[in-house]
PyMOL CGO cylinders between C-alpha atoms (Angstrom):
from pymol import cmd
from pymol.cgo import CYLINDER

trace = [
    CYLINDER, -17.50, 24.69, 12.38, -17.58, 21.28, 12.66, 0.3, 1, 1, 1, 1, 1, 1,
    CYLINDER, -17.58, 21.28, 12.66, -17.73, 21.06, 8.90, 0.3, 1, 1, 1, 1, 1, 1,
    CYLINDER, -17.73, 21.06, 8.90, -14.21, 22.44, 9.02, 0.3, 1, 1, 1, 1, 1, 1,
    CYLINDER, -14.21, 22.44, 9.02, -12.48, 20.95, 11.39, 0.3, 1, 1, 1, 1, 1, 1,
    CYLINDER, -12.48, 20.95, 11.39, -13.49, 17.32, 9.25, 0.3, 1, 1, 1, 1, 1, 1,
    CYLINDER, -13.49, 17.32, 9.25, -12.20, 19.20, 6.12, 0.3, 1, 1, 1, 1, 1, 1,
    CYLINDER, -12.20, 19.20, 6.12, -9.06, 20.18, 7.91, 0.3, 1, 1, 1, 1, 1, 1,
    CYLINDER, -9.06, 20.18, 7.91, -8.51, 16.78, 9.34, 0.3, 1, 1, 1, 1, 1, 1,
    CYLINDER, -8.51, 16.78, 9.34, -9.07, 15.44, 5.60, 0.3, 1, 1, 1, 1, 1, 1,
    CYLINDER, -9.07, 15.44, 5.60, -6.90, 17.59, 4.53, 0.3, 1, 1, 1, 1, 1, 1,
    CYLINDER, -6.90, 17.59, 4.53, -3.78, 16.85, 6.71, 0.3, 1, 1, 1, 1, 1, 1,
    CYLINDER, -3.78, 16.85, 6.71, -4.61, 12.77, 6.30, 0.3, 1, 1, 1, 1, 1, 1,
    CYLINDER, -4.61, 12.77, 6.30, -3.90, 13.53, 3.09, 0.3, 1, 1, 1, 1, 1, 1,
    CYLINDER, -3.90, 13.53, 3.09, -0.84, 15.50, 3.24, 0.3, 1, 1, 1, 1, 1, 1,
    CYLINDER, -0.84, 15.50, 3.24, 0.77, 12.71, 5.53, 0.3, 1, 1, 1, 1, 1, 1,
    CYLINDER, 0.77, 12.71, 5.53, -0.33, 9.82, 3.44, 0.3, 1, 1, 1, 1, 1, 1,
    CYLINDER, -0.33, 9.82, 3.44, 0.88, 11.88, 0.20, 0.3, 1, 1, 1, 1, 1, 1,
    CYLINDER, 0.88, 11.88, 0.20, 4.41, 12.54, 1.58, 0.3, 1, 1, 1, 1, 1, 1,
    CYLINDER, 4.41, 12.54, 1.58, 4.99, 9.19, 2.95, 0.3, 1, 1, 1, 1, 1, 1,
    CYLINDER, 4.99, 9.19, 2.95, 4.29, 7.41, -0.52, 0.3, 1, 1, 1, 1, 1, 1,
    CYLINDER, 4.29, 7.41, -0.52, 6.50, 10.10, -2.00, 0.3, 1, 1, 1, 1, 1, 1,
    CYLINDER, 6.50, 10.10, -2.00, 9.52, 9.38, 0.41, 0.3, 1, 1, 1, 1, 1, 1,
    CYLINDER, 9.52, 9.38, 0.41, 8.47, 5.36, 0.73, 0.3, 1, 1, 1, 1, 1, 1,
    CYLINDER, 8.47, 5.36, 0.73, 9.13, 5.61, -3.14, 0.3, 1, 1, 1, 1, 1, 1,
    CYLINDER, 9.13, 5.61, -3.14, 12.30, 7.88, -2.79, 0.3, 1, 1, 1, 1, 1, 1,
    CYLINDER, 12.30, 7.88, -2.79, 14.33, 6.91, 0.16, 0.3, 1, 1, 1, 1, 1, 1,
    CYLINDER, 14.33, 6.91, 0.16, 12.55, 2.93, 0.84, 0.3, 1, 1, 1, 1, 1, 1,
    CYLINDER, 12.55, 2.93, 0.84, 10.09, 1.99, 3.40, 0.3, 1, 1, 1, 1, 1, 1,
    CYLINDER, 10.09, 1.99, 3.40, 12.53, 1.09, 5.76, 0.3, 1, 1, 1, 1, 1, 1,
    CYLINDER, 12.53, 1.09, 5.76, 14.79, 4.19, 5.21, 0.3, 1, 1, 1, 1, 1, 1,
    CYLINDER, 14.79, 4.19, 5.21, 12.08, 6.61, 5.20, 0.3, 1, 1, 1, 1, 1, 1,
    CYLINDER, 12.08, 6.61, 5.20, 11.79, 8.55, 8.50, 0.3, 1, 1, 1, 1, 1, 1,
    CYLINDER, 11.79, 8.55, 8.50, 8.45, 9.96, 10.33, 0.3, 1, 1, 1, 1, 1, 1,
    CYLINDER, 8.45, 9.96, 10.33, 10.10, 13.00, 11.29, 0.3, 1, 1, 1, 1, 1, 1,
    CYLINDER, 10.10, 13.00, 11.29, 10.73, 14.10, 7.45, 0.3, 1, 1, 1, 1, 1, 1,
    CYLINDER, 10.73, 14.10, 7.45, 7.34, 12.79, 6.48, 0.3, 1, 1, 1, 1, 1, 1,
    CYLINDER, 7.34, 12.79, 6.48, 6.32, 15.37, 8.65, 0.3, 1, 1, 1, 1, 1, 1,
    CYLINDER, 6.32, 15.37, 8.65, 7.92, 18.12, 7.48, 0.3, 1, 1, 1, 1, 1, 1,
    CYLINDER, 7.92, 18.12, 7.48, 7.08, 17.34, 3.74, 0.3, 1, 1, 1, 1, 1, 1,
    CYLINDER, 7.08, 17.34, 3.74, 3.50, 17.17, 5.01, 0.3, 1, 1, 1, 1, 1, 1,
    CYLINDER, 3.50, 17.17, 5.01, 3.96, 20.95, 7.03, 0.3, 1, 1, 1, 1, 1, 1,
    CYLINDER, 3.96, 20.95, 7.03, 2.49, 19.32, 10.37, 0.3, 1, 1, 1, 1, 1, 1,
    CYLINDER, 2.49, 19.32, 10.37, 4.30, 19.01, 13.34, 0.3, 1, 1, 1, 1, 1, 1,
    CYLINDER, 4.30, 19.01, 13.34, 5.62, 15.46, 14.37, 0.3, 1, 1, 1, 1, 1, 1,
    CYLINDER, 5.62, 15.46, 14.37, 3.45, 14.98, 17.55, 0.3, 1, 1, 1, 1, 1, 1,
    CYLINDER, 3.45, 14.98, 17.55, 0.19, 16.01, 14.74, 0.3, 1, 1, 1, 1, 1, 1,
    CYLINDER, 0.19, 16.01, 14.74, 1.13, 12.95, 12.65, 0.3, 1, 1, 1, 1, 1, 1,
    CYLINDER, 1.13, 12.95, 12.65, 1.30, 11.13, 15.85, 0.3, 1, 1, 1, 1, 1, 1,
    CYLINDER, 1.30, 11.13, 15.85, -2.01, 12.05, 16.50, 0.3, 1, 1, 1, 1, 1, 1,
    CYLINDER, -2.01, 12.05, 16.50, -3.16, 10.56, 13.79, 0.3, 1, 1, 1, 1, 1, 1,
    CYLINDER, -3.16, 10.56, 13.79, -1.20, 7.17, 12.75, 0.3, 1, 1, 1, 1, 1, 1,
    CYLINDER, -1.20, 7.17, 12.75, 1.06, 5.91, 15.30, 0.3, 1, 1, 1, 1, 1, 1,
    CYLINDER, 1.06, 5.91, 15.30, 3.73, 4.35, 13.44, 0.3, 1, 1, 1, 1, 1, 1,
    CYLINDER, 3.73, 4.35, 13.44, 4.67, 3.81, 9.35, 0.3, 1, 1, 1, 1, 1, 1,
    CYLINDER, 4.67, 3.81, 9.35, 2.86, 0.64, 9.39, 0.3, 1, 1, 1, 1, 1, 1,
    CYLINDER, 2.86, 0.64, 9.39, -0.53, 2.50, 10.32, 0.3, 1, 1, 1, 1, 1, 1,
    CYLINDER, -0.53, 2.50, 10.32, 0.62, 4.73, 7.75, 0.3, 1, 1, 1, 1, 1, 1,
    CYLINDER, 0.62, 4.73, 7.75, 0.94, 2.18, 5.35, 0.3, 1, 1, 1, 1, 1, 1,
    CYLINDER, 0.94, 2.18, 5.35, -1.66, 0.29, 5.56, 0.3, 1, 1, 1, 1, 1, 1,
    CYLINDER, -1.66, 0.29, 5.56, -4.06, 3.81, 5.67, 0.3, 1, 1, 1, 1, 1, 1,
    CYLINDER, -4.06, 3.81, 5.67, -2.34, 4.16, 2.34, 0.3, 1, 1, 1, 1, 1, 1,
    CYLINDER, -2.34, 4.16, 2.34, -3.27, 0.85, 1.08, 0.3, 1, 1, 1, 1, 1, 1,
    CYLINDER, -3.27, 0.85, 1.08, -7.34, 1.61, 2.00, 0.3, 1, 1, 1, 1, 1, 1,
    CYLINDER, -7.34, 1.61, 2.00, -6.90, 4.95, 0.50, 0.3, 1, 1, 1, 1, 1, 1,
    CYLINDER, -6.90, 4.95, 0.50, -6.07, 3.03, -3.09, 0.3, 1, 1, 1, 1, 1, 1,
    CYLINDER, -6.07, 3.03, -3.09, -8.71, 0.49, -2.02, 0.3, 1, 1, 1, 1, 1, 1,
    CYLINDER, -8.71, 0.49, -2.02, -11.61, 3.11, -1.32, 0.3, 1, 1, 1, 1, 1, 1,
    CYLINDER, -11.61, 3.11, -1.32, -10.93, 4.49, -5.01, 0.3, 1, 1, 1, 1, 1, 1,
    CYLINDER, -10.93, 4.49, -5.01, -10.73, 1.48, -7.22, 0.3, 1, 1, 1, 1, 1, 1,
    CYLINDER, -10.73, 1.48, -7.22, -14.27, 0.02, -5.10, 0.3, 1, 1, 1, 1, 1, 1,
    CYLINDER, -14.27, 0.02, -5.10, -15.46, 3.17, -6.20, 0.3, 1, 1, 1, 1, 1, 1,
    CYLINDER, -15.46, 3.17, -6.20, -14.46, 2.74, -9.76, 0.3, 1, 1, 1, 1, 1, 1,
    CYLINDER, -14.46, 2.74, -9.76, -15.47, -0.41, -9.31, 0.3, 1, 1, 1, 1, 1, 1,
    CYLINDER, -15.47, -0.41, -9.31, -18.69, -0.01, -8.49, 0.3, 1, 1, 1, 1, 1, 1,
    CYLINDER, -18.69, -0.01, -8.49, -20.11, 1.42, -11.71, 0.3, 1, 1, 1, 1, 1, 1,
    CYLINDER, -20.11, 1.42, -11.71, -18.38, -1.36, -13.90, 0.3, 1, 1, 1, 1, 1, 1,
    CYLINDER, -18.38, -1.36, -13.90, -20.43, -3.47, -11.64, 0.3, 1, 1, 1, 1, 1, 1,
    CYLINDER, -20.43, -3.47, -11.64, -23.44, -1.65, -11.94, 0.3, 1, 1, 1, 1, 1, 1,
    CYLINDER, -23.44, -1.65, -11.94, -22.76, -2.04, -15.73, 0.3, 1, 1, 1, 1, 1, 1,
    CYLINDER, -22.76, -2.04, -15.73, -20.78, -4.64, -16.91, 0.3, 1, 1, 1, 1, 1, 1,
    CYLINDER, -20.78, -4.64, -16.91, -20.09, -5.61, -20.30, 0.3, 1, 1, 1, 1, 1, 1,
    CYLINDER, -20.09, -5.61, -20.30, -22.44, -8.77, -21.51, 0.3, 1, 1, 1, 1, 1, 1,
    CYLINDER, -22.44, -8.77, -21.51, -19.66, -10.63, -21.86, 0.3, 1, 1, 1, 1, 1, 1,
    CYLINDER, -19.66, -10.63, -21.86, -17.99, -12.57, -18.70, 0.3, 1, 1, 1, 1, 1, 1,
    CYLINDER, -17.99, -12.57, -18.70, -14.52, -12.70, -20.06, 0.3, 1, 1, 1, 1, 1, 1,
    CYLINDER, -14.52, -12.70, -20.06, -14.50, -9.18, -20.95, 0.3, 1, 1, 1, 1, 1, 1,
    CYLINDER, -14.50, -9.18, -20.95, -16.82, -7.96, -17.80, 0.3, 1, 1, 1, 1, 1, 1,
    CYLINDER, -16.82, -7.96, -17.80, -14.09, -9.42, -15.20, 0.3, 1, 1, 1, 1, 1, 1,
    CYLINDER, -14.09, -9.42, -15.20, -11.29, -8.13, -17.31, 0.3, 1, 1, 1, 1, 1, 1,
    CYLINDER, -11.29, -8.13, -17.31, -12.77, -4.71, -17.04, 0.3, 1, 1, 1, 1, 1, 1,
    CYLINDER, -12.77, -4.71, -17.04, -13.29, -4.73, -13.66, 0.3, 1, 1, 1, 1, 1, 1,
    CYLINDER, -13.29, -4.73, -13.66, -9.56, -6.74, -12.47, 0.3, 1, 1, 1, 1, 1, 1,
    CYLINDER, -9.56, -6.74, -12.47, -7.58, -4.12, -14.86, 0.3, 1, 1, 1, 1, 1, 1,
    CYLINDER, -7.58, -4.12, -14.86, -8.89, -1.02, -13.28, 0.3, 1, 1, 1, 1, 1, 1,
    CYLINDER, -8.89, -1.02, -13.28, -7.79, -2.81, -9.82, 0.3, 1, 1, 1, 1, 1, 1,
    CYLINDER, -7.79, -2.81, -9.82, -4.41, -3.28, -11.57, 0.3, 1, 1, 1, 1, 1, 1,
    CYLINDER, -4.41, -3.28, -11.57, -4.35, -0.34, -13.32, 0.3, 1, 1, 1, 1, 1, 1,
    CYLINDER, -4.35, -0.34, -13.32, -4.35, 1.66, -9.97, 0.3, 1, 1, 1, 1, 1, 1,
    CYLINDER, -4.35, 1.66, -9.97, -2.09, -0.33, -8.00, 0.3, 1, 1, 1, 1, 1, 1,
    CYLINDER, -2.09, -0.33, -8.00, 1.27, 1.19, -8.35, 0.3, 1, 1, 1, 1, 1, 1,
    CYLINDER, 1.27, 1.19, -8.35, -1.10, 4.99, -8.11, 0.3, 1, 1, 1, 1, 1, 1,
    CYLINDER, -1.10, 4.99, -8.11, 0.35, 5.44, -4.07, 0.3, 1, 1, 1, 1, 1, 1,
    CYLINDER, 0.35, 5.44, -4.07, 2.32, 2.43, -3.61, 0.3, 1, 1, 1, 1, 1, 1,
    CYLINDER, 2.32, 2.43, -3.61, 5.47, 0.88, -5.00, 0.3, 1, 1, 1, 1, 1, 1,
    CYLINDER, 5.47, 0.88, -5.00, 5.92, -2.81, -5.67, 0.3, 1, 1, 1, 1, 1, 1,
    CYLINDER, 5.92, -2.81, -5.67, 8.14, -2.62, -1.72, 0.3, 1, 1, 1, 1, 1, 1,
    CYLINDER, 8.14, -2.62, -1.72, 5.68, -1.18, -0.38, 0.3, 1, 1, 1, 1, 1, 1,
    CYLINDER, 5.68, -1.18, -0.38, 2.69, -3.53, -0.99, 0.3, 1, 1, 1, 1, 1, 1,
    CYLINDER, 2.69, -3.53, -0.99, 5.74, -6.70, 0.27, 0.3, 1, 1, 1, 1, 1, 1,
    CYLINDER, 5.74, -6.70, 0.27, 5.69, -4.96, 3.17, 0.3, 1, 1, 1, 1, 1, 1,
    CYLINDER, 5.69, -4.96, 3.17, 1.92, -4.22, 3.87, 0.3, 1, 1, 1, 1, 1, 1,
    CYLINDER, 1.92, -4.22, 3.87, 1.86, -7.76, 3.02, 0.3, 1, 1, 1, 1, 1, 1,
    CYLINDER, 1.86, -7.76, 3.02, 4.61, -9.17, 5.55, 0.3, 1, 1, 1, 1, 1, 1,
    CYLINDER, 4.61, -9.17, 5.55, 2.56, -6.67, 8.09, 0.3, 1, 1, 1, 1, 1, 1,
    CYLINDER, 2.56, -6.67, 8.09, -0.43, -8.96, 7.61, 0.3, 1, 1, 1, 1, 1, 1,
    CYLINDER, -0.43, -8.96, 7.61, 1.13, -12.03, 7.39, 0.3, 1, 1, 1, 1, 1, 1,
    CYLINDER, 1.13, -12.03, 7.39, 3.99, -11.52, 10.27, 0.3, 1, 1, 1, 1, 1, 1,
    CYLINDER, 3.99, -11.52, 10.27, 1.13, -10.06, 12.78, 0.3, 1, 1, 1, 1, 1, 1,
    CYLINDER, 1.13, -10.06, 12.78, -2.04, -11.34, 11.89, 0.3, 1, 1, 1, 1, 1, 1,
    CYLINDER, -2.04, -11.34, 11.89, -4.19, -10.24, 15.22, 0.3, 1, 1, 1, 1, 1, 1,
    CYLINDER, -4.19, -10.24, 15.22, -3.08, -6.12, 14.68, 0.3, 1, 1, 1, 1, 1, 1,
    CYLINDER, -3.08, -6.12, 14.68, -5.38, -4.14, 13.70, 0.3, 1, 1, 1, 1, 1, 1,
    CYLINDER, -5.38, -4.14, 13.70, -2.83, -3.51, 10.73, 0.3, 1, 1, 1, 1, 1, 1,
    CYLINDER, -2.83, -3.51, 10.73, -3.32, -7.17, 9.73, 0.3, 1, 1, 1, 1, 1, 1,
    CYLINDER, -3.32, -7.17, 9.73, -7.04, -7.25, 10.17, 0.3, 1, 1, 1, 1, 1, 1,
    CYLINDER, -7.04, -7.25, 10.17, -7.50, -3.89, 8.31, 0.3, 1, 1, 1, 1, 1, 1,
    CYLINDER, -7.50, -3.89, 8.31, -5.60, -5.61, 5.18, 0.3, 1, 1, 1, 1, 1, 1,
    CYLINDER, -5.60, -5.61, 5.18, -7.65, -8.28, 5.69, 0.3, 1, 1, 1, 1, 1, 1,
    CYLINDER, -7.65, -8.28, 5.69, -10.95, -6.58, 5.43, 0.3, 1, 1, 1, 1, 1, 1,
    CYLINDER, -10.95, -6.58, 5.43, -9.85, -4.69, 2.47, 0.3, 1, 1, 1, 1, 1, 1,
    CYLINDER, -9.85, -4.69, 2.47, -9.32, -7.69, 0.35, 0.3, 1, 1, 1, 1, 1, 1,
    CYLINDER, -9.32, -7.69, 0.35, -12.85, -9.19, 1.82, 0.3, 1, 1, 1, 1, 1, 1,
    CYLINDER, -12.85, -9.19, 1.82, -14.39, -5.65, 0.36, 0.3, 1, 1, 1, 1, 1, 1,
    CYLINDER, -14.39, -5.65, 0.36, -12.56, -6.72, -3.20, 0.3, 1, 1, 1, 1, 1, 1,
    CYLINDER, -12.56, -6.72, -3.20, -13.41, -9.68, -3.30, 0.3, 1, 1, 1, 1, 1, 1,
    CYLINDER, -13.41, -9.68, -3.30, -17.49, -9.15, -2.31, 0.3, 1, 1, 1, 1, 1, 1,
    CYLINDER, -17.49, -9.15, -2.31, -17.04, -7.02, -5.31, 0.3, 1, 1, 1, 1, 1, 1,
    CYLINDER, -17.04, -7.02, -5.31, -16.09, -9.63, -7.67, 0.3, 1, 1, 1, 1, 1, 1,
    CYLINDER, -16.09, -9.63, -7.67, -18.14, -11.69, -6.45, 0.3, 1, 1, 1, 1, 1, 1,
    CYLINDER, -18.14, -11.69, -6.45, -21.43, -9.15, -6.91, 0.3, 1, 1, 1, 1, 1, 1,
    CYLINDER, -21.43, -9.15, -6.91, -20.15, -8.71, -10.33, 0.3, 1, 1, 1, 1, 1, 1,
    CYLINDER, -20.15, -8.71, -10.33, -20.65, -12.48, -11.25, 0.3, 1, 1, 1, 1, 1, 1,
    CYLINDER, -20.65, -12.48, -11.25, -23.96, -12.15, -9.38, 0.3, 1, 1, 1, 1, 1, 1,
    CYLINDER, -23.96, -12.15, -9.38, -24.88, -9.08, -11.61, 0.3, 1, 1, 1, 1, 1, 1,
    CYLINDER, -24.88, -9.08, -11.61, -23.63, -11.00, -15.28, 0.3, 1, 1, 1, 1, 1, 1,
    CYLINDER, -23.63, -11.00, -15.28, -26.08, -13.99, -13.68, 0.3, 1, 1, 1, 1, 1, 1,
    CYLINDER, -26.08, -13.99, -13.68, -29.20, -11.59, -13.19, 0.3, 1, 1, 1, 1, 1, 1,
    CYLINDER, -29.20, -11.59, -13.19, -28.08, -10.46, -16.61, 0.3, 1, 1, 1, 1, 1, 1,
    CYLINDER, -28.08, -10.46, -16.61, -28.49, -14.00, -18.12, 0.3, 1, 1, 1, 1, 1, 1,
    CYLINDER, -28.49, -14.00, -18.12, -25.49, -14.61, -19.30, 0.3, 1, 1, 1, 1, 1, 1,
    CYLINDER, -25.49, -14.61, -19.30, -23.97, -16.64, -16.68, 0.3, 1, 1, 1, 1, 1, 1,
    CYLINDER, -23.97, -16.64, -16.68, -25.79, -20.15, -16.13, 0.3, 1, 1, 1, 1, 1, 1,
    CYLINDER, -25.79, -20.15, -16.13, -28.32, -20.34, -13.19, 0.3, 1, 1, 1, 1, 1, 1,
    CYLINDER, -28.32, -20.34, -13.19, -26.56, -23.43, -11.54, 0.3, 1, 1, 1, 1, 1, 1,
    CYLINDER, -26.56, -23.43, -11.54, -23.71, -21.71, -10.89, 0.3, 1, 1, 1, 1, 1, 1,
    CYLINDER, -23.71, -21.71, -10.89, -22.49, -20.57, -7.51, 0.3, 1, 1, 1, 1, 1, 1,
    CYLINDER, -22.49, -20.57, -7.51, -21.52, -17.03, -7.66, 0.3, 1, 1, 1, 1, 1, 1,
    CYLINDER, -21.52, -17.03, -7.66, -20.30, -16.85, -4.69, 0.3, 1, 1, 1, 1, 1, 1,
    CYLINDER, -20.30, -16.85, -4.69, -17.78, -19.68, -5.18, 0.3, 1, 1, 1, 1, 1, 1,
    CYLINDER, -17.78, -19.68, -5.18, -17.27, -18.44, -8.27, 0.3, 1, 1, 1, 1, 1, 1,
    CYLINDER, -17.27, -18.44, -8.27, -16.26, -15.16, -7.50, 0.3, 1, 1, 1, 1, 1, 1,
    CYLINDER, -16.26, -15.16, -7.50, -14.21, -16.19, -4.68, 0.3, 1, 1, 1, 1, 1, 1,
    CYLINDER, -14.21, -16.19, -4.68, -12.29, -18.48, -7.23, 0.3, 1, 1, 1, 1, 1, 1,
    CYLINDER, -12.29, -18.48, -7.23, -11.57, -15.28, -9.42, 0.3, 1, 1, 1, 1, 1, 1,
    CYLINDER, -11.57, -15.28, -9.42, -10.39, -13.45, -6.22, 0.3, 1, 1, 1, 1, 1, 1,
    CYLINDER, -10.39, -13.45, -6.22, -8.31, -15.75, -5.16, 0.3, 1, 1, 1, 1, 1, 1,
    CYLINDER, -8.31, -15.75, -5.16, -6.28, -16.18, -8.40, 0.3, 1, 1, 1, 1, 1, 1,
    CYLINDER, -6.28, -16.18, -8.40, -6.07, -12.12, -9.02, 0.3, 1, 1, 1, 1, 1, 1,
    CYLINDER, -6.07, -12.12, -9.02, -4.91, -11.34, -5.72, 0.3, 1, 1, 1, 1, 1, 1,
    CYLINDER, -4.91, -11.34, -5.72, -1.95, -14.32, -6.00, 0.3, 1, 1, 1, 1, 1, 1,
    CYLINDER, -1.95, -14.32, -6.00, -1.31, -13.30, -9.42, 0.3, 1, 1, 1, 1, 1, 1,
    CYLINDER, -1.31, -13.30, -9.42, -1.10, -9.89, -7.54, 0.3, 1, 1, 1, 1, 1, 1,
    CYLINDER, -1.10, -9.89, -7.54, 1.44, -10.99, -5.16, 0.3, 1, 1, 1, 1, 1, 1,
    CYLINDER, 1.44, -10.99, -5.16, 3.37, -12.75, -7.96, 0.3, 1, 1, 1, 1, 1, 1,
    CYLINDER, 3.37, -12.75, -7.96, 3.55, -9.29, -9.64, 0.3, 1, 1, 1, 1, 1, 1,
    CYLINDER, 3.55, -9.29, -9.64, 4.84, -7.22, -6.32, 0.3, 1, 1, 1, 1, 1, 1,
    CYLINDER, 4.84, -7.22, -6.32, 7.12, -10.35, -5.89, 0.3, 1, 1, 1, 1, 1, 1,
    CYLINDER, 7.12, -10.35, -5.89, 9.26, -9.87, -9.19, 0.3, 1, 1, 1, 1, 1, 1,
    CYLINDER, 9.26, -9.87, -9.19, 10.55, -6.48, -9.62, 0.3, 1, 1, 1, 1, 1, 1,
    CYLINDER, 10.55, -6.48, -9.62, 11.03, -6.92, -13.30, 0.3, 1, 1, 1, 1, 1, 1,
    CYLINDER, 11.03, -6.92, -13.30, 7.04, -8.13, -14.38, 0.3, 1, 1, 1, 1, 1, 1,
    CYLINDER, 7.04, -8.13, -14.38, 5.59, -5.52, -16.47, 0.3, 1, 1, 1, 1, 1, 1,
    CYLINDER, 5.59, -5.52, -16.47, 1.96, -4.14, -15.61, 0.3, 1, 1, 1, 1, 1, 1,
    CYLINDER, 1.96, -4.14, -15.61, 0.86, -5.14, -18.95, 0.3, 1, 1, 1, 1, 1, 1,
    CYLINDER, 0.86, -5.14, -18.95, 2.24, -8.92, -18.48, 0.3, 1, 1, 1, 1, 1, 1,
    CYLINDER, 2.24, -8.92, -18.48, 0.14, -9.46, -15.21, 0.3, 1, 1, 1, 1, 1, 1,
    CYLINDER, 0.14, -9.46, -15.21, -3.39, -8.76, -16.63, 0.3, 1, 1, 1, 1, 1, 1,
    CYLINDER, -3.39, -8.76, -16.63, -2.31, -10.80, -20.01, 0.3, 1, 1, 1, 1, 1, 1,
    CYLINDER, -2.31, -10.80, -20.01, -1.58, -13.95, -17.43, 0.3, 1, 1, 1, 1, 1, 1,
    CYLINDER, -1.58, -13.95, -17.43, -4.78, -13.51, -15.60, 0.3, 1, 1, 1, 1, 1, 1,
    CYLINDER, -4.78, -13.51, -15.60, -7.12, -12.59, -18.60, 0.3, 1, 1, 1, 1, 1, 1,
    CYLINDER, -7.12, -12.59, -18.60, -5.49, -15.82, -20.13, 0.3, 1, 1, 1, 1, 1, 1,
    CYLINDER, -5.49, -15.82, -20.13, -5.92, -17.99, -16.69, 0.3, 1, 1, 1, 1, 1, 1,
    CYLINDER, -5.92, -17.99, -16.69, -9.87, -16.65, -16.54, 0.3, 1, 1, 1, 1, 1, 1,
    CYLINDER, -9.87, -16.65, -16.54, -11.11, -16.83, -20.20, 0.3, 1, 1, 1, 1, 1, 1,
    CYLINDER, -11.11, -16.83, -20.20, -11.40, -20.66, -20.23, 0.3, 1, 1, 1, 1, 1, 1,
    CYLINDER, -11.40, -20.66, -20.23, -13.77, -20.26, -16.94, 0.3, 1, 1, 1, 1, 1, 1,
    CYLINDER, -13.77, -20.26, -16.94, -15.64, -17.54, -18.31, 0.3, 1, 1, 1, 1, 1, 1,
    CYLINDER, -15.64, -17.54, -18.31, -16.51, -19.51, -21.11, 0.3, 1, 1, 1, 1, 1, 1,
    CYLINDER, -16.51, -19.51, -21.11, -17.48, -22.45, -19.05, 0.3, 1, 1, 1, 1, 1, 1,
    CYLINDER, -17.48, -22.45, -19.05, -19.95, -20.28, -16.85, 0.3, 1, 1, 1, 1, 1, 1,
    CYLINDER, -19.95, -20.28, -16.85, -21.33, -18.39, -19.72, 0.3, 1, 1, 1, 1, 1, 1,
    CYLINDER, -21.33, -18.39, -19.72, -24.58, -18.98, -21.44, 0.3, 1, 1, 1, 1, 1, 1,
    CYLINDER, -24.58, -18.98, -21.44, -23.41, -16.71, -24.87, 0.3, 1, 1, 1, 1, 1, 1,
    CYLINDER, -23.41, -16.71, -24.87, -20.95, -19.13, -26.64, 0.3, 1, 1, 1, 1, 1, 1,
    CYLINDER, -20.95, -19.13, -26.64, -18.21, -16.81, -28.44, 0.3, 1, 1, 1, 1, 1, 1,
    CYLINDER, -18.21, -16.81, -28.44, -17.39, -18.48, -32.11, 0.3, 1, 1, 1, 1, 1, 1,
]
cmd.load_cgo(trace, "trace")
């Protein structure tokens, strides 16, 4: 019984977090009302309430939905990698990009953002900020995993290192939700440009 009530509570999450990225994307964050994500979810208003309290929680749910899938993803690329450190982190940073636009529109990660930024001690803000922590201890296991692999000198910090991918992804990211008009395919061409030279500096294969 229990088993059911968890799949029927799974099952409504998703419902409500379906319907509110459809109408986010439709009508605007802003614009988009609880009381029709409701109905497009068939529950009750006081049942959404029950479970997110306002469209920021619903948001940012949204946000670790996407974030849950591409770690997942991630994980076997990490497991994995190519033997190559150019083409390992480009492998692993375009599935993150590849995914981003899945649930959420280029509005609605600005405003998850601003959320973050505009109240950093909510648990909104620190939820963000433990999602991007989970990304980037994934980047930086994947430079751990190229090192064990030999291909990525000894002397290097891979934590640092990874952090120092991260970091210029997730601006690069915010770059991208910033301009309305950058293409998908532009963003991982500036980023697989901006990381090649350090790939090839940490690398212990020397591509001719």
């Amino acid at each position: 019984m229990a088993g059911l009530r968890a799949k029927q509570k799974a099952d409504k999450t998703r419902r409500i977090l379906e319907s509110a990225t459809t109408l986010f994307r439709e009508q605007g964050y802003d614009s988009a009302r609880i009381e029709d994500i409701a109905e497009m979810a068939e529950v009750s208003v006081g049942t959404l309430y029950n479970y997110y309290q306002n469209k920021g929680d619903i948001l940012v749910a949204t946000v670790a939905m996407e974030v849950t899938e591409v770690l997942e993803a991630g994980t076997r690329i990490v497991a994995n990698p190519p033997l190559n450190v150019a083409e390992a982190l480009r492998t692993l940073i375009e599935q993150y990009y590849d995914h981003s636009l899945f649930y959420l529109s280029k509005e609605m990660w600005r405003t998850a953002m601003a959320i973050s930024i505009q109240q950093p001690e909510t648990p909104l803000s620190r939820r963000y900020t433990e999602l991007d922590s989970q990304l980037c201890a994934q980047v930086v296991q994947l430079v751990q995993t190229l090192q064990t692999r030999g291909v990525v000198h000894a002397s290097i910090d891979t934590q640092a290192m990874g952090e120092v991918f991260f970091n210029n992804l997730n601006a690069m990211f915010t770059e991208f939700c910033r301009v309305d008009a950058m293409p998908l395919e532009d963003l991982k061409a500036r980023v697989n440009a901006q990381h090649e030279p350090i790939a090839a500096l940490i690398s212990t294969v020397k591509i001719v």
